[in-house]
C-alpha positions as CSV (number, residue, x, y, z in Angstrom):
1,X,2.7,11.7,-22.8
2,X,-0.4,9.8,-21.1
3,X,-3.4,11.9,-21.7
4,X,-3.8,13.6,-17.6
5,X,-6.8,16.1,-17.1
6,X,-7.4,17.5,-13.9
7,X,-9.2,15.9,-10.9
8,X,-11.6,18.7,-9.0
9,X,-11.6,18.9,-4.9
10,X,-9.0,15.7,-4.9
11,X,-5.7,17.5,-3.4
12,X,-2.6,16.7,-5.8
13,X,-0.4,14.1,-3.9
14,X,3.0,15.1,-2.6
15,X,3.7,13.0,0.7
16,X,6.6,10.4,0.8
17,X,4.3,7.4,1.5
18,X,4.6,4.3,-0.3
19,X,1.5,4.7,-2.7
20,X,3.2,8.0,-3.6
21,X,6.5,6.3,-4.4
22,X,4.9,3.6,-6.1
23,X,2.5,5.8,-8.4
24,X,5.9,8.2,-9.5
25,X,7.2,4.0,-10.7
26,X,4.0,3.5,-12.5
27,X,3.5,6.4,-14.1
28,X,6.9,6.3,-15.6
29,X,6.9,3.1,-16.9
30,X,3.5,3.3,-18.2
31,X,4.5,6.5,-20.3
32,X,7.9,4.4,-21.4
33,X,5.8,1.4,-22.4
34,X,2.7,2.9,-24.2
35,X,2.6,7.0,-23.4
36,X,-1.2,8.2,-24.0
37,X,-3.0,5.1,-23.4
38,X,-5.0,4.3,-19.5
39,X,-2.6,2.9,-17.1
40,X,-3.3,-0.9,-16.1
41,X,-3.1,-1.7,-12.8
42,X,-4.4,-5.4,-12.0
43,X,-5.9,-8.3,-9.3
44,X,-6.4,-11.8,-9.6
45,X,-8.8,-13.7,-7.0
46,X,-10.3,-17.1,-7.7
47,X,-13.5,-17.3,-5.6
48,X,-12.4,-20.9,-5.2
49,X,-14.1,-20.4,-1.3
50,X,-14.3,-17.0,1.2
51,X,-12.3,-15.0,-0.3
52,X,-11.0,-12.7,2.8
53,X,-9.0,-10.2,4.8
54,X,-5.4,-11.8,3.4
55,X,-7.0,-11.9,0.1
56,X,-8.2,-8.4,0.0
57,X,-4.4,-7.4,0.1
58,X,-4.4,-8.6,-3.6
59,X,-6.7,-6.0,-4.5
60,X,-6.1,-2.7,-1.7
61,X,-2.4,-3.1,-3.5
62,X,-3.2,-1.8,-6.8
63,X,-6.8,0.4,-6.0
64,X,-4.3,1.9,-3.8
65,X,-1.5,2.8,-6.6
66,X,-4.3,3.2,-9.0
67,X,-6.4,6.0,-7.2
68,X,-3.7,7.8,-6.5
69,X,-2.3,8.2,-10.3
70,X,-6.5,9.0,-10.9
71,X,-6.2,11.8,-8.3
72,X,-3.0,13.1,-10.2
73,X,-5.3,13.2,-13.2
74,X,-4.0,10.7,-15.0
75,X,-6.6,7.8,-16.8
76,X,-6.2,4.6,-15.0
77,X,-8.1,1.5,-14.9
78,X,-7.9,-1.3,-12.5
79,X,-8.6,-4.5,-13.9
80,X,-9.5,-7.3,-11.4
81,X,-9.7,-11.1,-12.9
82,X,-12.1,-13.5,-11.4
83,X,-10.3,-16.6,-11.5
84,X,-13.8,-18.4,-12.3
85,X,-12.4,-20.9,-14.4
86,X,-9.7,-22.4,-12.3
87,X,-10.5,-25.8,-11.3
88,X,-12.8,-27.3,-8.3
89,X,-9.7,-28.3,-6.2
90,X,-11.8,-30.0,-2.9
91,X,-14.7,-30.4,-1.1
92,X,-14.3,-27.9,1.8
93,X,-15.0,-28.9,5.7
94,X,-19.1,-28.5,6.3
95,X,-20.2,-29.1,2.6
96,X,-21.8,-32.0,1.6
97,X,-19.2,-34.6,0.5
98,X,-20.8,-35.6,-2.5
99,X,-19.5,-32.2,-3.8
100,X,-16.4,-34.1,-4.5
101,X,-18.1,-35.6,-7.9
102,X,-17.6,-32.1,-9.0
103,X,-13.6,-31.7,-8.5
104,X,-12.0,-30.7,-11.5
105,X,-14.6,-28.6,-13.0
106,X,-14.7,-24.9,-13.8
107,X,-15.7,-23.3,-10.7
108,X,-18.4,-22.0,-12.7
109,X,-20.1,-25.5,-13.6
110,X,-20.2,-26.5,-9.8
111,X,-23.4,-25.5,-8.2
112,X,-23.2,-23.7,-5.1
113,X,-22.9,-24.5,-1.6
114,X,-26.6,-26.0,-0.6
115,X,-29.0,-23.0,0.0
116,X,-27.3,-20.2,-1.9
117,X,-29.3,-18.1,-4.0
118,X,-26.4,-18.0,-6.6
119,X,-26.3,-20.3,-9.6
120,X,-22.6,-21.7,-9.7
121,X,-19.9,-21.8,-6.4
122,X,-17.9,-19.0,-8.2
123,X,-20.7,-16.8,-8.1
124,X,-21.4,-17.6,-4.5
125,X,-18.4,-16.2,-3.5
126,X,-18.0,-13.5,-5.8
127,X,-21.0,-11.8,-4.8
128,X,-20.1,-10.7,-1.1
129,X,-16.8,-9.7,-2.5
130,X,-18.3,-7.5,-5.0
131,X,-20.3,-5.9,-1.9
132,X,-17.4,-5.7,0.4
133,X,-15.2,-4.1,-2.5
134,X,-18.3,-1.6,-3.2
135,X,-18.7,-0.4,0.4
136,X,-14.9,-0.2,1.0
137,X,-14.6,2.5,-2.5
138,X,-12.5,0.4,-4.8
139,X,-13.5,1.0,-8.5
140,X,-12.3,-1.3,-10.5
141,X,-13.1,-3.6,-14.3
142,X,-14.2,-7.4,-13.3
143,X,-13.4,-9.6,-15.9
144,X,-14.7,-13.3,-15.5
145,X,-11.9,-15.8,-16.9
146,X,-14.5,-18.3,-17.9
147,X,-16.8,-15.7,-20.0
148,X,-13.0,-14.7,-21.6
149,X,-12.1,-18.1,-22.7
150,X,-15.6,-19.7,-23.7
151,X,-15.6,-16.7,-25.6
152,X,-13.3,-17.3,-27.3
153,X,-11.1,-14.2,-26.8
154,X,-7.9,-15.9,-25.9
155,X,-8.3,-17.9,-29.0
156,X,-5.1,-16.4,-30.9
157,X,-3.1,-16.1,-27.5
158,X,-4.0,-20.2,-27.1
159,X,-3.2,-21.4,-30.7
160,X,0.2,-19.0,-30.4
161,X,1.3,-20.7,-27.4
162,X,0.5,-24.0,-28.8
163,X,2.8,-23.0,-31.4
164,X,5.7,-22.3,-28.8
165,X,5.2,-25.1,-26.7
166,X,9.0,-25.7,-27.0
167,X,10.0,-22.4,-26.1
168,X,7.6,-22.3,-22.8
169,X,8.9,-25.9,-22.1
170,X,12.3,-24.8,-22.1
171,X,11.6,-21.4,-19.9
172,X,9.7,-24.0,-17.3
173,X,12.6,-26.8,-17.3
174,X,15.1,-24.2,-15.8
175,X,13.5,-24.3,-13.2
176,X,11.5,-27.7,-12.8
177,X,14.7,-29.1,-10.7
178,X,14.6,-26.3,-7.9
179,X,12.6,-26.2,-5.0
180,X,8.7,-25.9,-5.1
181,X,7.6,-22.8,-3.4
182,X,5.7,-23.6,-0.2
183,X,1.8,-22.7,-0.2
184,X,1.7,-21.2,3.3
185,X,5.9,-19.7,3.9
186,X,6.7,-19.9,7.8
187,X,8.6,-16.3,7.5
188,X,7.5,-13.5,5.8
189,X,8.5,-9.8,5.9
190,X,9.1,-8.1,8.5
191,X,8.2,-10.8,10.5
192,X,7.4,-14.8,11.6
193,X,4.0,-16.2,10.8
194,X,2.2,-17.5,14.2
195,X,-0.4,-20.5,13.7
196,X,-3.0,-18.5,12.8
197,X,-0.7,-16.6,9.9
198,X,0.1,-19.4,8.6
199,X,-3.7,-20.6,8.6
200,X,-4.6,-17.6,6.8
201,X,-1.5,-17.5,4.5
202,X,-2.3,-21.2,3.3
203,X,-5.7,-19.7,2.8
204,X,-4.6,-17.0,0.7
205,X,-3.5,-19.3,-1.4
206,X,-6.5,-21.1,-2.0
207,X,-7.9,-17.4,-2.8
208,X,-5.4,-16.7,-5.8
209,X,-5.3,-18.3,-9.2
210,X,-1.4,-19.3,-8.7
211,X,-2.7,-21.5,-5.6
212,X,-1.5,-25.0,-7.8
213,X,0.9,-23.3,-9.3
214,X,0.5,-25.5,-12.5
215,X,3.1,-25.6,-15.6
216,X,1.5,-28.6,-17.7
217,X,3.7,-31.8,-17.6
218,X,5.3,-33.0,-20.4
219,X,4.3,-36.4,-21.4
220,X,5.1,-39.4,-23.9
221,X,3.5,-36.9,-26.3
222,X,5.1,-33.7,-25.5
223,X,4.2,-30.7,-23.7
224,X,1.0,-29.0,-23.9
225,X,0.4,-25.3,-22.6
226,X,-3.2,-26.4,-22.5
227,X,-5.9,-28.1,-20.7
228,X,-9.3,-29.1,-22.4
229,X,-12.3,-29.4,-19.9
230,X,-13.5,-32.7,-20.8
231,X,-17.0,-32.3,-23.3
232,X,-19.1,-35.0,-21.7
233,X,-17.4,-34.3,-17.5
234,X,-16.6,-31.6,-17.8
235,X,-13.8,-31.8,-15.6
236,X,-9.8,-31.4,-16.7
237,X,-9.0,-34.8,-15.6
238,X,-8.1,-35.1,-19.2
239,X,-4.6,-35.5,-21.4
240,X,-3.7,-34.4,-24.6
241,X,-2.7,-37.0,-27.0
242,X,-2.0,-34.8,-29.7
243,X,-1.8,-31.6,-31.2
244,X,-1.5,-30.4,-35.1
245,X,0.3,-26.8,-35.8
246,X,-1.4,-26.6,-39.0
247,X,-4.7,-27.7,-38.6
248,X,-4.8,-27.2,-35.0
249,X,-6.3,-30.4,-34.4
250,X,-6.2,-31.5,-30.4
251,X,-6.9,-34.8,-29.5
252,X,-7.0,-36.0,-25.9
253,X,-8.6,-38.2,-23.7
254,X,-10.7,-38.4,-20.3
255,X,-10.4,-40.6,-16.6
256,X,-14.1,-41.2,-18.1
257,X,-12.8,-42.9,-20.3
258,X,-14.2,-40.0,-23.4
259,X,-11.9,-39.2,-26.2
260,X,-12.2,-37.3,-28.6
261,X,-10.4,-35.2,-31.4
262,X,-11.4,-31.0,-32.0
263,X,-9.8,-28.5,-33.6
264,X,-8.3,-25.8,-31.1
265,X,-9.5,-22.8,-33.4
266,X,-13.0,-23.7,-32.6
267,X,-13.3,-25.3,-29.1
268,X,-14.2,-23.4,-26.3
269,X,-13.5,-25.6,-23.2
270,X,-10.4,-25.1,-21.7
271,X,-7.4,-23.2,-20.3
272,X,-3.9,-22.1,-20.0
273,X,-2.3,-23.4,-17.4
274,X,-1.6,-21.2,-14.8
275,X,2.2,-20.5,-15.1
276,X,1.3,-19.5,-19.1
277,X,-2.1,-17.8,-18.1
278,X,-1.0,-15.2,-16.0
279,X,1.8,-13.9,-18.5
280,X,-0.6,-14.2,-21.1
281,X,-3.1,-11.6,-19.1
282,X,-0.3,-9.1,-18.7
283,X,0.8,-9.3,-22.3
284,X,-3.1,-9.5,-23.6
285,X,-4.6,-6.5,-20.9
286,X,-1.0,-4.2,-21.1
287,X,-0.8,-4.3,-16.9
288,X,1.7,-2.3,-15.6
289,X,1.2,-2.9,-11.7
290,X,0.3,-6.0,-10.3
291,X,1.4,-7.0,-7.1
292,X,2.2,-10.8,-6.1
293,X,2.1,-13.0,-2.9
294,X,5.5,-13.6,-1.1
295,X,4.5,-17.2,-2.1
296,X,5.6,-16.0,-5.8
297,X,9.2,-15.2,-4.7
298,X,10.6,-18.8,-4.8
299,X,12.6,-19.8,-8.1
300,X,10.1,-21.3,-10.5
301,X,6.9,-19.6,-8.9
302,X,4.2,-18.5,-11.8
303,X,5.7,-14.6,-10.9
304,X,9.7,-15.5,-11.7
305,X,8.9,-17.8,-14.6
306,X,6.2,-15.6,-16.1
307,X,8.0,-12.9,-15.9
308,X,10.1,-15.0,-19.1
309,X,7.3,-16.4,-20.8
310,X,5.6,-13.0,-20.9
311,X,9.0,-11.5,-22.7
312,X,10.2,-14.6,-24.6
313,X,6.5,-15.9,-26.2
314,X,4.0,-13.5,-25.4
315,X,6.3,-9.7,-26.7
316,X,5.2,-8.5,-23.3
317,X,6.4,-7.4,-20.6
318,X,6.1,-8.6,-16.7
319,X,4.2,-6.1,-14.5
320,X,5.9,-4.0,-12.1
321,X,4.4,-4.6,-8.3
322,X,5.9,-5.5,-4.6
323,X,5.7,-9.1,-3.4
324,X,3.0,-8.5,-0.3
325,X,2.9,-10.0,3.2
326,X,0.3,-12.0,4.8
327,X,-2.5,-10.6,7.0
328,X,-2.9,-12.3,10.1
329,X,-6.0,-12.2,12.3
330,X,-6.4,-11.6,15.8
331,X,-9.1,-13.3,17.8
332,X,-10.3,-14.8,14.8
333,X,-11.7,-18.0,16.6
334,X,-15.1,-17.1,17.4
335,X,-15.8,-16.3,14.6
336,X,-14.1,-18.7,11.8
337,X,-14.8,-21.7,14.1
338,X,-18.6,-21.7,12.8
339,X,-17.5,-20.6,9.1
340,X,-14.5,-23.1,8.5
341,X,-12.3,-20.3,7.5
342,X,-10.7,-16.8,8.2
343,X,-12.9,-13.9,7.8
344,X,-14.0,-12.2,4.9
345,X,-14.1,-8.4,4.0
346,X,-17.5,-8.8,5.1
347,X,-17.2,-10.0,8.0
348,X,-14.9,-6.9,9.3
349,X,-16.6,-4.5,7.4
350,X,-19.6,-5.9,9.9
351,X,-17.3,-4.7,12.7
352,X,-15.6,-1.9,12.0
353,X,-16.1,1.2,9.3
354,X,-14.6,1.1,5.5
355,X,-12.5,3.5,6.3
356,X,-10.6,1.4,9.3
357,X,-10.3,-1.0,7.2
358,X,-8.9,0.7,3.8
359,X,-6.4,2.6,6.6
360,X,-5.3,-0.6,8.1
361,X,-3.9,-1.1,4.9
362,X,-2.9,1.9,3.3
363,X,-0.4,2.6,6.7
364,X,1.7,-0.7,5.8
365,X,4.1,-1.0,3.3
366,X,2.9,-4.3,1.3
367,X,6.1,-6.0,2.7
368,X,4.9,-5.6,6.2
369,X,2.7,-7.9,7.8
370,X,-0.2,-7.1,10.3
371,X,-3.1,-8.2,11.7
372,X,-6.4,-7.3,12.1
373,X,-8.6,-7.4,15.3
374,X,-11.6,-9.3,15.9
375,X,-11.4,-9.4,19.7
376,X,-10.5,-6.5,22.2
377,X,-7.8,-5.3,20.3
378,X,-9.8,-2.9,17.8
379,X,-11.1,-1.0,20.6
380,X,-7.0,0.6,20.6
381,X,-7.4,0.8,16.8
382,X,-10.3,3.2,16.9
383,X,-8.1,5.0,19.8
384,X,-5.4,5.4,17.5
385,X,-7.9,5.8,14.4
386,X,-9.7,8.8,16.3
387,X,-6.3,10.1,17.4
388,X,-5.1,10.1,13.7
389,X,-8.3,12.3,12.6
390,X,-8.1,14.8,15.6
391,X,-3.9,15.0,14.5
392,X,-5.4,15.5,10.9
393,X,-7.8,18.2,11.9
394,X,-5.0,20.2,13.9
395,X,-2.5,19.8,11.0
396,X,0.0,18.4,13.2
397,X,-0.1,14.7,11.6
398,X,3.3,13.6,10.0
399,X,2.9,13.6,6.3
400,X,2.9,9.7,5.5
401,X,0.2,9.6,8.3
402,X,-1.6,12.6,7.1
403,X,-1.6,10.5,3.7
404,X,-2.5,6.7,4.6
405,X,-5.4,8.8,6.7
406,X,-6.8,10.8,3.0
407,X,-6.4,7.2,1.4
408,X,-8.2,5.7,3.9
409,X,-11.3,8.2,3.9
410,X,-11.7,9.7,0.3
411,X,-10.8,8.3,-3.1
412,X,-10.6,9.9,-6.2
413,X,-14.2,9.8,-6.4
414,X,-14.8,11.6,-3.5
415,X,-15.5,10.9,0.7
416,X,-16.4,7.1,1.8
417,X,-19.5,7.3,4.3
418,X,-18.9,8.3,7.7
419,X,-20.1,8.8,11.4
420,X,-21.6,11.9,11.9
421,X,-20.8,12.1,15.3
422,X,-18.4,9.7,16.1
423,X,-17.9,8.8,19.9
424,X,-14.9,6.7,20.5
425,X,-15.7,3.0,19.7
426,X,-15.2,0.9,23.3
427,X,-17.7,3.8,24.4
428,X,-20.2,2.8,21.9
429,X,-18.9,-1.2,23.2
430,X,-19.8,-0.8,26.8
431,X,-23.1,0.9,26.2
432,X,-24.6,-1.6,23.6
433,X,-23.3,-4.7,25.8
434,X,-25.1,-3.1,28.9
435,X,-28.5,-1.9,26.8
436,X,-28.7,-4.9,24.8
437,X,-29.4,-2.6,21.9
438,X,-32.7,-0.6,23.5
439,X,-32.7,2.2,21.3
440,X,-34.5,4.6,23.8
441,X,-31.6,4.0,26.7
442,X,-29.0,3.9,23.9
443,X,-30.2,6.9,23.4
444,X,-29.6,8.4,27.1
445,X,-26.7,7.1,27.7
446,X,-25.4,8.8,24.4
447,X,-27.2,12.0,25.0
448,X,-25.2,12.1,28.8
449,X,-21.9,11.2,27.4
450,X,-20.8,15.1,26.6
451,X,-23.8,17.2,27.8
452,X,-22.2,20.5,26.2
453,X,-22.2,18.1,22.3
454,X,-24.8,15.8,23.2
455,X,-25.7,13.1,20.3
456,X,-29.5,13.5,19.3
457,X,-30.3,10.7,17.2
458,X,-29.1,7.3,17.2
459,X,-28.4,8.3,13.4
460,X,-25.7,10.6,14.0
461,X,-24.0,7.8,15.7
462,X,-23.9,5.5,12.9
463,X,-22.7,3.3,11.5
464,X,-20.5,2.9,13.7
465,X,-23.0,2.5,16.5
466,X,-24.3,-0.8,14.4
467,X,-20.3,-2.1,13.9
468,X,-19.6,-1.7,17.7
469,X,-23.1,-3.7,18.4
470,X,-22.3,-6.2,15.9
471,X,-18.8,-6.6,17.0
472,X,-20.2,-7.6,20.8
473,X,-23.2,-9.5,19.7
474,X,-20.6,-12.0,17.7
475,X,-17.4,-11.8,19.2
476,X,-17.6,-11.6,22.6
477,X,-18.8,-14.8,24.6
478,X,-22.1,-14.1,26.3
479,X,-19.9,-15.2,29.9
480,X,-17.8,-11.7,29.1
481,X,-21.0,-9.8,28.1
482,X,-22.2,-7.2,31.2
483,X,-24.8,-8.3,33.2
484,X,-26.2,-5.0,35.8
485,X,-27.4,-6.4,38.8
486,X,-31.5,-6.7,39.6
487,X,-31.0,-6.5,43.3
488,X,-28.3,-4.6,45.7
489,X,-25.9,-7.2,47.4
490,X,-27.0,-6.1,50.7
491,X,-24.3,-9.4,52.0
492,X,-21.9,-7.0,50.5
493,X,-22.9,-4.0,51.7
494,X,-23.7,-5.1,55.2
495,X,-20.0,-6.1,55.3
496,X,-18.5,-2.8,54.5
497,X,-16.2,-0.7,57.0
498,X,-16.1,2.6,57.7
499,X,-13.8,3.4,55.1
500,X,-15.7,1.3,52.4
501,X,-18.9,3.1,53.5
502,X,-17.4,6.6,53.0
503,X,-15.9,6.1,49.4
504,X,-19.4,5.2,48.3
505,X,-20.7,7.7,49.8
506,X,-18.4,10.4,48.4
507,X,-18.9,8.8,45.2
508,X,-23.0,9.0,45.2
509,X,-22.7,13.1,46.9
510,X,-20.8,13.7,43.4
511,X,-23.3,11.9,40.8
512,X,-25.2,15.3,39.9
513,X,-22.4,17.5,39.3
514,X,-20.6,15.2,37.9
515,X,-22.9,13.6,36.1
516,X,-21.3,13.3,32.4
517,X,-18.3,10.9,30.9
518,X,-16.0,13.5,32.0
519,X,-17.2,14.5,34.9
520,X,-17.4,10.6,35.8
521,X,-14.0,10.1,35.2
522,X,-12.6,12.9,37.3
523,X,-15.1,11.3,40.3
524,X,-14.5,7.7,40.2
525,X,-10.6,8.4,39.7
526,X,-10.9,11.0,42.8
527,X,-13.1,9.2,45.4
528,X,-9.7,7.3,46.6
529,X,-7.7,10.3,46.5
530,X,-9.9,12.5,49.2
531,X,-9.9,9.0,51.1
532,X,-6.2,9.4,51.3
533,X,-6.4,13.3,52.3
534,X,-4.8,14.3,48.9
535,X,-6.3,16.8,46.2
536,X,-8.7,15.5,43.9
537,X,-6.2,16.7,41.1
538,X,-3.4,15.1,42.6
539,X,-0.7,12.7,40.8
540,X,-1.1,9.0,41.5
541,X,1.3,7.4,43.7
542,X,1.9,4.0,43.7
543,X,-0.3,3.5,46.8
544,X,-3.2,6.0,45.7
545,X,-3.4,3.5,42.5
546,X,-3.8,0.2,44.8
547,X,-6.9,1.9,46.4
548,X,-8.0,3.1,43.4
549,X,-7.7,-0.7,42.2
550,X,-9.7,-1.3,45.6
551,X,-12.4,0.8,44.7
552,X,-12.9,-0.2,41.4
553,X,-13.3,-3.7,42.0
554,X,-15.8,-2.8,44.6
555,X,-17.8,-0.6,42.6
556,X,-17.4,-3.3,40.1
557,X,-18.8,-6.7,42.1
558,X,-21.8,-4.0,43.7
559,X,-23.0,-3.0,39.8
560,X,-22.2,-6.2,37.8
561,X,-21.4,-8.7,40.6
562,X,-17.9,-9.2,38.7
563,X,-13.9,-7.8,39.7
564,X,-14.1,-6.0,36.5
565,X,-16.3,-4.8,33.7
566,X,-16.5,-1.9,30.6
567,X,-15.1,1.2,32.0
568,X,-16.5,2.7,35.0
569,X,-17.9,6.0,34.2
570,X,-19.3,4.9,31.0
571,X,-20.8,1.5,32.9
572,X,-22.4,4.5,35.9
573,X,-24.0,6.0,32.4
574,X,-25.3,3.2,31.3
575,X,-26.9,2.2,34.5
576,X,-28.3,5.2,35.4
577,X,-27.8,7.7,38.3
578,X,-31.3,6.3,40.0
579,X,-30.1,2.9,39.5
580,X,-26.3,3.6,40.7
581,X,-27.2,4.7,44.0
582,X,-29.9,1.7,44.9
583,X,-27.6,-0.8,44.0
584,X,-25.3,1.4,46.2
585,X,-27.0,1.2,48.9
586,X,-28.5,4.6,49.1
């Protein structure tokens, strides 16, 4: 059986979820196909450009599966392949376009974008990944494809498949008549793609190493498995001419017009092409679990025709893994619009805490779509977030819950960072947008938000203090931002009846004993009710909520000069009870 040792303070897994269900698959198969050796689970990402948030799918899959067979005590390693030696495809939108001399390259022989401190494009967009991956807990083996084939270790796997040309033609020809798969499919799981799906699921594809889904043509000479990077341009704009069995002599020639003759047991430069590559990895590393882009389901994707080639050439056998649903991206504009693109792990990881993210993911089954929230809409996720951990805490979460929610914050490894004191997250919003990041009134305002648990230090806030700064300082446009009035709007004031007069002044005879997020809250909400003779405690009626409506809007346009604006007993907070009752009119 596969070697399994046991795993201290990591709780053995028995919830229904689907990492559960897809662990039990893995484990089995792994002990069927090789018992005693480390279970291979894998990724592919080709840091082709930003590799983001639909992207990340790719990889949360499988660290997902593979943590939980590590916290059953099983060995497991999760191999992730940097497609680094896929070709430069385009020049994209804000780069210089004399980048395009470079198309057709090794994404490791084209230099970075201008101003990067990397040394190739590949690496300049490997590194924030690598970051993103670190802060969100994934473990897992990086392998670059260009240091495994200028290496030379895919020499035997390249000269065999060279040798069964024929065979791999013949696998790719049932299928070369059928439909192409589509780059960016309008339907998915579970759901349609909107535009800005489908932006991001085209861009997914750009991300993976099956985005050209590439077989090799047959030519006048035959077919060839296998590309040579051209010797003196390095790029793959090339043909093969050529090839000996015995000798393993390749000849083939360049668009620059180079030709030249080498013999494949030697030469270094070139690749697989994708639809041979990828079964070759599964065969060469043993994976077990790899998941796959719905874009693989078509007949004649890399997935469905590897899943042959891997069997028929290569003695392997095809992964076991779900097809996966886009990601979409909600209110991605503001953001993407200066970066050409849809966000990166480290761009929401600026916004919201790893263990938002990782649970955004492990809750969905990798067949359902979802999106993630860049504009008001991840206020309600920390509201459902926060409501999850209090569920947790009481032991009345519903198991799945209960186990997308461990996922989320621990891994075998142990606890991902985390808020010390965590106050709900459009709290946090409305304070920062009205402080303008002051530490010392941060501070106060925090300090006044629960007087019996008051927060101390900034510190204990964080960091999710900094993501709900950073998510207001980027995403929302300075004309939303909150703006306190300098001055009272005496105009305003002046013009007040009796009954506008008294609901202020009911509301400024509470501010000391009420004085707390609470305590606010019970006020502001009860100011209309007395108005209307009823108990402060009483139910709303649809006519107590059109005054309360009333009010608001009035407390609103005397504070911020606006009909609306961040909550109102966190916005009285914020201003300050001094402040509140001289732009009140006290």
């Amino acid at each position: 059986m596969t070697t399994r040792k046991e795993v201290p303070n990591v709780a053995q897994s028995t919830e229904t979820d689907w990492v559960s269900r897809f662990a039990d698959e893995v484990i089995a198969e792994a002990e069927r196909r090789a018992p005693g050796k480390p279970i291979v689970c894998a990724s592919g990402l080709s840091p082709s450009g930003p590799i983001h948030l639909g992207n990340l799918r790719e990889v949360m899959t499988p660290h997902l599966v593979a943590d939980e067979i590590r916290r059953r005590g099983y060995e497991c390693v999760h191999v992730l392949s940097w497609d680094d030696y896929d070709r430069y495809r385009k020049v994209p939108a804000g780069v210089d376009p004399s980048w395009s001399e470079h198309i057709g390259k090794p994404l490791t022989s084209v230099p970075a974008p201008p101003g990067s401190p990397h040394p190739s494009w590949a690496e300049h967009f490997k590194a924030p990944m690598i970051e993103a991956l670190r802060e969100l807990g994934i473990e897992f083996h990086g392998i670059s494809q260009t240091e495994q084939y200028t290496s030379g270790a895919y020499r035997e796997q390249i000269l065999h498949a060279m040798r069964h040309r024929g065979e791999i033609d013949a696998v790719l020809d049932r299928y070369r008549t059928k439909d192409k798969p589509k780059s960016a499919p309008k339907q998915q799981a579970k759901g349609k793609l909107d535009e800005a799906d489908a932006a991001a699921a085209e861009a997914a594809a750009e991300g993976s190493g099956a985005a050209t889904e590439d077989d090799g043509s047959a030519g006048g000479a035959g077919y060839y498995p296998y590309k040579p990077y051209c010797t003196v341009c390095e790029r793959d704009l090339t043909t093969v001419t050529a090839y000996d069995d015995e000798t393993t002599e390749l000849s083939y020639t360049c668009v620059c017009g180079h030709q030249e003759t080498v013999a494949l047991s030697e030469f270094n430069r070139g690749k697989l092409v994708w639809k041979v590559d990828w079964p070759m990895r599964w065969a060469y590393e043993g994976v077990v679990f790899e998941p796959s882009g719905v874009d693989h389901s078509s007949p004649g994707s890399s997935f469905v025709v590897g899943g042959q080639i891997v069997r028929e050439v290569f003695g392997g056998e095809q992964p076991i893994g779900p097809m996966y649903a886009f990601v979409g991206i909600s209110g991605m504009a503001k953001m993407s619009s200066s970066k050409g693109g849809v966000p990166t792990p480290a761009d929401a990881l600026e916004i919201m805490e790893a263990p938002l993210l990782r649970w955004l993911y492990a809750r969905r089954k990798p067949n359902q779509s979802f999106k993630i929230a860049f504009d008001q809409e991840i206020q309600r996720l920390y509201d459902e977030w926060d409501a999850l951990e209090r569920k947790v805490a009481e032991g009345t979460a519903q198991p799945a819950d209960a186990a997308a929610y461990s996922r989320a914050t621990r891994t075998a490894a142990g606890e991902l960072p985390r808020t010390a004191h965590p106050l709900p997250y459009r709290t946090l919003a409305s304070v920062v947008d009205i402080t303008t990041g002051h530490d010392e009134q941060t501070l106060r305002i925090l300090s006044e938000l629960d007087p019996a648990n008051p927060v101390k230090s900034l510190d204990d806030a964080r960091p999710r203090l900094d993501r709900a700064e950073r998510w207001i300082s980027t995403q929302v446009p300075a004309d939303q931002r909150t703006r306190v009035r300098e001055e009272p709007d005496t105009e305003l004031l002046e013009s007040l009846d009796e009954q506008g007069r008294e609901s202020l002044r009911l509301l400024l005879e509470g501010l000391d004993t009420h004085w707390s997020l609470d305590g606010l809250t019970t006020l502001v909400y009860g100011v209309p009710k007395v108005m209307a003779g009823l108990d402060p405690e009483a139910k709303p009626t649809p006519e107590l909520k059109v005054a309360q409506r009333a009010f608001f809007a009035l407390l609103y346009k005397l504070l911020v000069g606006r009909d609306t604006g961040p909550r109102l007993p966190t916005l009285l907070l914020a201003v300050g009870a001094d402040r509140v009752r001289r732009l009140l009119g006290a």
